[in-house]
C-alpha positions as CSV (number, residue, x, y, z in Angstrom):
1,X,111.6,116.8,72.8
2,X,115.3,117.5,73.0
3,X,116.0,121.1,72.8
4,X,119.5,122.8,71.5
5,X,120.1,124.4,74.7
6,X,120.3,120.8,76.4
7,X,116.7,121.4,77.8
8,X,113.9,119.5,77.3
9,X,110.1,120.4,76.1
10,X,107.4,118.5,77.0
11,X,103.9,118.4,75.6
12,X,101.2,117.1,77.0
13,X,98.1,115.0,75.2
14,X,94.9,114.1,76.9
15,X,91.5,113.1,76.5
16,X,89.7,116.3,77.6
17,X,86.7,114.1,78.8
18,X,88.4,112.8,81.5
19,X,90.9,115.5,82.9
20,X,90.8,119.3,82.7
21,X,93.1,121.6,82.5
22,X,93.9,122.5,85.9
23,X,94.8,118.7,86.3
24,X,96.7,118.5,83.5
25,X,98.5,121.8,85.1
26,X,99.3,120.2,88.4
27,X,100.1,117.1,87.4
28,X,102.8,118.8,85.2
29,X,104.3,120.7,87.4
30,X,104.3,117.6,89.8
31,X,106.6,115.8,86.9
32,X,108.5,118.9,86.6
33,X,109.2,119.0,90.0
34,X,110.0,115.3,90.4
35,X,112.4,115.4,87.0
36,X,114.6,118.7,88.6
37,X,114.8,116.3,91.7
38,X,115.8,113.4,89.6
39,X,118.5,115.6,88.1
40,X,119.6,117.0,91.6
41,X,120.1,114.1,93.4
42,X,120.6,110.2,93.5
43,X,118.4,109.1,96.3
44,X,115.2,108.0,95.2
45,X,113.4,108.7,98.4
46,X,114.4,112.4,97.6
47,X,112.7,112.5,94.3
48,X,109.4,111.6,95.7
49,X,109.2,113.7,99.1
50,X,106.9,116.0,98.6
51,X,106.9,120.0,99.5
52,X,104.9,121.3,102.1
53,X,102.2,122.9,100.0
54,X,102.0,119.3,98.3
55,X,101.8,117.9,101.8
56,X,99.1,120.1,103.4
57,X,96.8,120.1,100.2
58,X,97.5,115.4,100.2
59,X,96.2,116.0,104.5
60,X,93.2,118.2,103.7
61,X,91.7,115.8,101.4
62,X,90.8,113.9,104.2
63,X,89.8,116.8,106.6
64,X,85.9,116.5,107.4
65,X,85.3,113.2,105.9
66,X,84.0,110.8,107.7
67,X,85.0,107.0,108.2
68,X,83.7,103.9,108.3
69,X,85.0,102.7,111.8
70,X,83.6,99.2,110.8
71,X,86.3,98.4,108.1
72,X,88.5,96.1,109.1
73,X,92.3,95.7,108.5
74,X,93.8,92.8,106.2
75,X,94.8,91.5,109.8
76,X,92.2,91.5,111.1
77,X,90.1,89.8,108.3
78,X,92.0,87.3,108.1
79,X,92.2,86.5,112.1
80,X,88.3,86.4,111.6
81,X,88.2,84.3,108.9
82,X,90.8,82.1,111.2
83,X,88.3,81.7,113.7
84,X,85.9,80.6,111.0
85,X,87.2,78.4,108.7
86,X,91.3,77.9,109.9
87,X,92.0,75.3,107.4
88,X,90.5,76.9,104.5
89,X,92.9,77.3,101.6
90,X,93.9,81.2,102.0
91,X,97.1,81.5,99.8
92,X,98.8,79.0,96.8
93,X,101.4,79.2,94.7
94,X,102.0,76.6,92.3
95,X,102.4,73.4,94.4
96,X,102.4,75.4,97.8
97,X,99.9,76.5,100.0
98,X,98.9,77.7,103.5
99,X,95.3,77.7,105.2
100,X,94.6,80.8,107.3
101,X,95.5,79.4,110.1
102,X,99.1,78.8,109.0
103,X,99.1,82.1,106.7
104,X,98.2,84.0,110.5
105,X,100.4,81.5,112.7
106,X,103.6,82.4,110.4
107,X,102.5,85.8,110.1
108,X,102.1,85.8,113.9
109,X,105.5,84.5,114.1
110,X,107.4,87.4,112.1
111,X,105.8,89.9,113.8
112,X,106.9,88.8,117.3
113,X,110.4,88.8,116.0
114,X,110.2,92.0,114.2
115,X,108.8,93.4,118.2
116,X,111.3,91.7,119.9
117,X,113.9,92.9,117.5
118,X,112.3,96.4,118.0
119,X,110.4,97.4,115.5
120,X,108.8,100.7,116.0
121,X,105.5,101.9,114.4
122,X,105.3,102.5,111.2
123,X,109.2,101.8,110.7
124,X,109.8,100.7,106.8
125,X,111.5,96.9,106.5
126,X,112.2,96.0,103.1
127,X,111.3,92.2,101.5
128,X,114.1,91.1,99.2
129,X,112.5,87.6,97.8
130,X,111.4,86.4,95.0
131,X,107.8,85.7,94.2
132,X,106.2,82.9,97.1
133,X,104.1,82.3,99.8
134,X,106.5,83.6,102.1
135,X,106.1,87.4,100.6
136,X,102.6,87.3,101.6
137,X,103.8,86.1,105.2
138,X,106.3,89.2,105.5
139,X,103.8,91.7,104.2
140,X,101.2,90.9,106.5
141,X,103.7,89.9,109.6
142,X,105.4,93.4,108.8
143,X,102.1,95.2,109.1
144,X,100.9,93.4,112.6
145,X,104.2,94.5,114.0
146,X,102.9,98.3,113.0
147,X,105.5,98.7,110.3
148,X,105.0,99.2,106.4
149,X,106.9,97.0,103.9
150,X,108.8,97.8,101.0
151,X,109.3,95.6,99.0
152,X,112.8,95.4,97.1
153,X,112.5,93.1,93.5
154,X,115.3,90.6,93.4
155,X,115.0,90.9,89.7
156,X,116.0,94.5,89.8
157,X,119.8,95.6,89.5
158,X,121.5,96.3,92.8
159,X,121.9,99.4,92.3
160,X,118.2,99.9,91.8
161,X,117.4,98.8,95.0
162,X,120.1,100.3,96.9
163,X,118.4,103.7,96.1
164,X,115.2,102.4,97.0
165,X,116.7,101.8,100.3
């Protein structure tokens, strides 16, 4: 709610079942904290870093538990179910389609390129297509290289996606 003062008051509703109200606490304090950035700046990527009692409390959630070493990667899956069954329908969009073997060859491909090109491990490289096969291909090519994919709507105004990037 708009305030005189130019400030704005927020209330909060929730179903009490599901959250209490220290989560209801920190999760406004996290949208506080996220709409003073918002107002701050106009780089996206500075709205959602996170502080470093944020970031120390995300890595400790994951201190002491244990993993399942057997759980693939998507990669890896689908190299698997290459070796299996390569010409088994694995992606299709309306009158397209790749089999695993294609889907991995192309994927294969992209991430030789994005190496030779010189990629580095976990380096973000954005996907600016529309909705096809090939997104799939980049996505999966991206993460074989070691690298994590953004992906950047051609629907979306340029401006949008310039402060995505």
């Amino acid at each position: 709610t708009p305030a005189d003062d130019g400030s704005i008051a927020l209330d909060f509703h929730y179903d009490a079942a599901r959250f209490g109200p220290q989560q209801i606490e920190m999760m406004s304090a996290q949208l506080l904290r996220l709409l003073a950035r918002m107002a701050s700046t106009e780089s996206m990527a500075d709205w959602l870093a996170l502080d470093s009692d944020q970031r120390q409390r995300l890595l400790s959630l994951g201190a002491g538990v244990e993993r399942d070493a057997s759980v693939d990667s998507v990669h890896a899956l689908i190299e698997r179910r290459v070796a299996e069954q390569p010409d088994a329908l694995a992606l299709m969009h309306g009158d397209d389609s790749f089999s695993y073997a294609q889907l991995n060859k192309r994927a294969n491909n992209l991430a030789n390129r994005l190496l030779d090109a010189g990629l580095q491990k976990e380096a973000l490289v954005g996907i600016h297509m529309g909705r096809c096969l090939d997104v799939v291909v980049a996505q999966l090519g991206i993460n074989k290289a070691g690298g994590a994919f953004v992906y950047l709507d051609p629907r979306q105004p340029a401006k949008r996606r310039q402060q995505i990037v």
